[in-house]
C-alpha positions as CSV (number, residue, x, y, z in Angstrom):
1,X,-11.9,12.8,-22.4
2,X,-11.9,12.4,-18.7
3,X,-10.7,15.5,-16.5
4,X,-7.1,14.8,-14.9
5,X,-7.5,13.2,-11.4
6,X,-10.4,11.8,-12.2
7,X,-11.4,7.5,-11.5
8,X,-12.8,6.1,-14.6
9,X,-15.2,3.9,-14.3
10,X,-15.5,0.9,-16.8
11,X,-18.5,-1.5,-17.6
12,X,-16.2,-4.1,-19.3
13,X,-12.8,-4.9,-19.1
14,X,-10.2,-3.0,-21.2
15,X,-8.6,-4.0,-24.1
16,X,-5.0,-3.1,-23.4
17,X,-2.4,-5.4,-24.3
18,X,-0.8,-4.9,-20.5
19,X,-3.9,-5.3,-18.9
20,X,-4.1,-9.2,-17.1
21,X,-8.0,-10.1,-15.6
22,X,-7.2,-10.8,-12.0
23,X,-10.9,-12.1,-11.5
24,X,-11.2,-15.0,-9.3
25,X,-7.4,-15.1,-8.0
26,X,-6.6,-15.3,-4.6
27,X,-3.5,-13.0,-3.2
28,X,-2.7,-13.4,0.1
29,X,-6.2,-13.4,2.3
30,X,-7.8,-11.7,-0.7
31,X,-9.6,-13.0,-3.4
32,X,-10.6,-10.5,-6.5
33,X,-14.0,-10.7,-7.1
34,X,-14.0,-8.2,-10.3
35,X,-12.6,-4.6,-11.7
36,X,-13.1,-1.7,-10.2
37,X,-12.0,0.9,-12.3
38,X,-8.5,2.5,-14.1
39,X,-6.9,5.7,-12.8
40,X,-6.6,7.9,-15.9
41,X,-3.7,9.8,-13.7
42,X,-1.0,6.5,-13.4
43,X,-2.8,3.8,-15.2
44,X,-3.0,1.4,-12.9
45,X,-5.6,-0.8,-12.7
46,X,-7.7,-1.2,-9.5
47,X,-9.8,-4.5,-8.4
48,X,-12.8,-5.2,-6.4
49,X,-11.3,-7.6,-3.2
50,X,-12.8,-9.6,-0.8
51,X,-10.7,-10.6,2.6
52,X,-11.3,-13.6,4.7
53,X,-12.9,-11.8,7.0
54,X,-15.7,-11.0,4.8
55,X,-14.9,-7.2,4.3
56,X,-14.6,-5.9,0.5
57,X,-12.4,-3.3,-0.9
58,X,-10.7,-2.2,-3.5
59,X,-6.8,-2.5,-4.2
60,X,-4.7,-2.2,-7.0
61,X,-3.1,-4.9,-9.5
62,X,0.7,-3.9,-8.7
63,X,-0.1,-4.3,-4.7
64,X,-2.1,-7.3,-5.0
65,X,0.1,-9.1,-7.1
66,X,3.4,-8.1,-5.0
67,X,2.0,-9.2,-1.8
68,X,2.4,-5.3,0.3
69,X,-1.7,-4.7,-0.2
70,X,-3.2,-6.3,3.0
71,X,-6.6,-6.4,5.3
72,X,-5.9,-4.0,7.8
73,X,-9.0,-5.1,10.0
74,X,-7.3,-8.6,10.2
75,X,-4.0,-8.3,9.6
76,X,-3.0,-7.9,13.4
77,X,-5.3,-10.8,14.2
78,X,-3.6,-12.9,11.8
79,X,-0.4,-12.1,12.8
80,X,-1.2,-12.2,16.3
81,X,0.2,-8.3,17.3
82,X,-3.4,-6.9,17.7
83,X,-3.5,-3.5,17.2
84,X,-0.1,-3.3,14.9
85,X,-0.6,-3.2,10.9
C-alpha cells in the first residue's frame, strides 16, 4: 500500500468505474496527451497536457474538464493583459 501523500504512478489506466480516459481531448488551449498518475490522498486523477504554445504539464481531470486549469506562460498573451494570469 502506498504511504499517505504519496503520487502513484500507473503504467495502464485504472479500472474504476468513475474514472473517464481524457486522452486526446482538447480543453481550452490544452490538449491531453495521456495519464499521469492518481493522488492516493483525494483521488483525483491527473493528465499529461500539452498547451498551444508547445509547453507540457500536468493538470487534473476536475480543472481540465471545468475550464479554471490554464497555461500560465500564455494566458496573458492570449488575453492580451501581459503579465496578469
Amino acid at each position: 500500500m502506498p504511504a499517505q501523500g504519496r503520487l502513484v504512478k500507473l503504467s495502464i489506466l485504472p479500472k474504476s468505474p468513475r474514472f473517464k480516459d481524457l486522452t486526446g481531448n482538447t480543453f481550452g488551449e490544452r490538449v491531453v496527451t495521456g495519464f499521469s498518475h492518481q493522488d492516493p490522498k483525494s483521488g483525483n486523477y491527473y493528465w499529461k497536457v500539452k498547451c498551444i504554445c508547445g509547453r507540457e504539464g500536468i493538470a487534473s481531470g476536475s480543472k481540465l474538464r471545468l475550464g479554471s486549469s490554464k497555461c500560465i506562460s500564455c494566458s496573458g498573451r492570449i488575453n492580451g493583459r501581459k503579465g496578469l494570469y
